[in-house]
Phi, psi and omega in degrees: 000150173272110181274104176243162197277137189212121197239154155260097200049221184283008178247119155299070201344293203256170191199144211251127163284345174283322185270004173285317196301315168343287197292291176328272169003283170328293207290323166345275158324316178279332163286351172283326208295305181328334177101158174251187193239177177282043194201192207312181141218040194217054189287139153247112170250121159268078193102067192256042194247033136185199209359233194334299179341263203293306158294350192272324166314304166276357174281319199299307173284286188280016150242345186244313211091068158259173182248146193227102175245141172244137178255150156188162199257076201211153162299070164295161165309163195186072203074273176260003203236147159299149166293178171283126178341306200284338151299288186331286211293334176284342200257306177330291157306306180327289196312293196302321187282288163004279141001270144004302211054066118250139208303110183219087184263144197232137237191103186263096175168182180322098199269014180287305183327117169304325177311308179270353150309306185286349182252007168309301194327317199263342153255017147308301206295347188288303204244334171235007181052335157207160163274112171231045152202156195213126179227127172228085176290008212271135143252117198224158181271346213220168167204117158263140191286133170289350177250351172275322171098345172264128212284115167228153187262153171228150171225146186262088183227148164292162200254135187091293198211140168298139175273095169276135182191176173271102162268189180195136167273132173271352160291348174244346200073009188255128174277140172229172137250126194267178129228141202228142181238158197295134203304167157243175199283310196297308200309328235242330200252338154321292203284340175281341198270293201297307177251016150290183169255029181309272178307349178277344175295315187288355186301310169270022166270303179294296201304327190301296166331321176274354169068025179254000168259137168296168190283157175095328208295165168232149173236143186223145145226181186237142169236207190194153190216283196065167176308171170309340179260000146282342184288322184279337162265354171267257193277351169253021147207227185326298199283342153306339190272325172328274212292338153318301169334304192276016199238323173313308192289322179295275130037301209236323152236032167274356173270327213290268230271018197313321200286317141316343200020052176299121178266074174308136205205101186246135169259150190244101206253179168264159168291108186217143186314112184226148173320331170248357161298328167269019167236017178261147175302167151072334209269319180318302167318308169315311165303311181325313200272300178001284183290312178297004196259299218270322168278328154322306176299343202042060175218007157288149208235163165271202167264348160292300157330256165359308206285301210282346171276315216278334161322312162264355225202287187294300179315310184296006183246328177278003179273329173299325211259342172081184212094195210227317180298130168215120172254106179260010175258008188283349172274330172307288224254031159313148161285331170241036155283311176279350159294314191276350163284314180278354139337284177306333200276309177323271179320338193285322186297329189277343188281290207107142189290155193076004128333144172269112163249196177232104169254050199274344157314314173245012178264289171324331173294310167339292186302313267217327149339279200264025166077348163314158188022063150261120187309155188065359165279122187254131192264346166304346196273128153338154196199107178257118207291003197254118171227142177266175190244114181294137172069042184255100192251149237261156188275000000 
């Protein structure tokens, strides 16, 4: 079939296995080209079929050499319809680890679930017998409690009082103005059970229990802090409050697990592009500038870029230094990376809604998500969306 980008509002339907396979490739490649590094080799990535996740898997193998088992939540092909990108980019790391020979078993469903813990649980204890580094990447809209069975949604709302600001669709390029009205006590209590630090606490309550974590391990999640014009739909609202939560919990189970001498770890990573990030108010624009800024500077990183500092170059350090904390945002949020964003920002404000700007930076990163305008991909060609998962275990 001839595979095209198809969108519902801001989600991309389909997804190219070539060109996803690319984007994997690439970073692949740039991480062997990098040299290798000094660092775990015994990994559980929870969520790992795209962005942090999913780079965070390849620095790990194909910069320290671990063995890898990954959980995620994707969408195989099925008659006309494509798998989900986040399939693609997993059959890809499959094959090239494979390739390697290093041990890369993947796990597709629900990573809320007690069901997919226990059966994470048993091809770790199968294949690499403990974990000394554990990653919880997950984004998600909805989580069911597993022992209630009751369902809650997150949501990206300011918290207290309603938000006015300037966004921008990046398929037209056009500022609008927005307002976002304020979360309620149920949205706000929805967005801590889903993007908290609940579960990743129990993930790692269940691996302990189970004698599947090594003495030593680290454990990471990721947040985002970002500038002053992003802080009121952000870090001062729902998902701040989340990723508080999650900063709490890290906090709470490096005293829990003291005995283990578990390095609980949230890194405060930059702003890049992702499928739910162009659907945040303010943050597209934000980026817009950003990425155009930060590239002038020669100091933009991907999420690959990123994964392998923080892996080869930051986790040592933060381990020498103790804490809970690692700022992997420190070239985004250089002063004078952000004088010259709040320059740019200023004037883009003054253009006013129904402007026009050139949002091809980030309309391209978008696409290139979901295997598109990837250079050397011929999208003209038949294409057969159904690829399997080398090491893909089965429930």
């Amino acid at each position: 079939m001839l595979i095209e980008p198809r969108f519902r509002g801001y989600i991309c339907t389909t997804a190219h296995p070539d060109g996803c396979f690319a984007n994997v490739g690439s970073q692949i490649r740039r991480m062997k080209d990098a040299g290798a590094f000094e660092g775990p080799k015994r990994a559980l990535v929870i969520g790992a079929g795209s962005g942090y996740g999913l780079a965070s898997r390849v620095a790990l193998a194909f910069g320290s050499g671990a063995g890898t088992v990954g959980v995620s939540f994707e969408r195989p092909a099925a008659q006309d319809r494509t798998a989900s990108a986040g399939w693609y980019n997993t059959a890809c790391f499959a094959r090239e680890a494979n390739r390697a020979g290093l041990v890369a078993r993947s796990l597709n469903g629900d990573a809320f679930s007690d069901e997919m813990k226990g059966r994470a649980i048993e091809a770790v204890k199968a294949e690499l017998g403990q974990v000394d580094c554990v990653v919880y990447s997950i984004a998600s809209p909805r989580r069911a409690d597993p022992k209630t069975g009751e369902v809650y949604g997150s949501v990206i709302k300011p918290l207290g009082k309603p938000f006015t600001g300037m966004t921008l669709d990046f398929h037209t390029g056009a500022l609008s103005e927005v307002t976002v009205e304020p979360a309620t006590e149920g949205e706000l209590r929805g967005t801590l059970k889903v993007m908290g630090g609940e579960d990743w606490a129990i993930w790692i309550s269940a691996l302990e229990k189970a004698g599947a974590l090594a003495s030593g391990c680290v454990t990471l999640a990721y947040t985002y802090v970002g500038p002053e014009v992003t802080h009121a739909i952000y870090k001062d609202g729902t998902i701040g409050k989340a990723k508080d939560d999650l900063e709490a919990t890290a906090l709470g189970m490096r005293s829990t697990y003291a005995a283990l001498g578990l390095k609980p770890y949230v890194s405060v990573n930059k702003a890049v592009v992702t499928q739910s990030s162009s659907a945040i108010p303010v943050v597209p624009l934000y980026m817009t500038v950003l990425m155009d800024v930060m590239g002038s500077m020669g100091l933009e990183e991907d999420c690959a870029g990123q994964m392998r500092r923080l892996f080869a170059e930051e986790l040592p350090k933060a381990e020498a230094a103790g804490g809970c904390r690692i700022r992997l945002d420190d070239r985004e949020m250089r002063p004078d990376v952000q004088r010259e964003v709040g320059r740019r920002w200023e004037a883009l404000a003054r253009m006013g809604d129904g402007a026009v700007v050139d949002a091809k930076a980030f309309r391209d990163g978008f696409f290139k998500l979901f295997g598109f305008g990837v250079e050397g991909v011929d999208y003209g060609r038949d294409t057969d969306p159904d690829v399997g998962i080398v090491g893909l275990v089965e429930p």
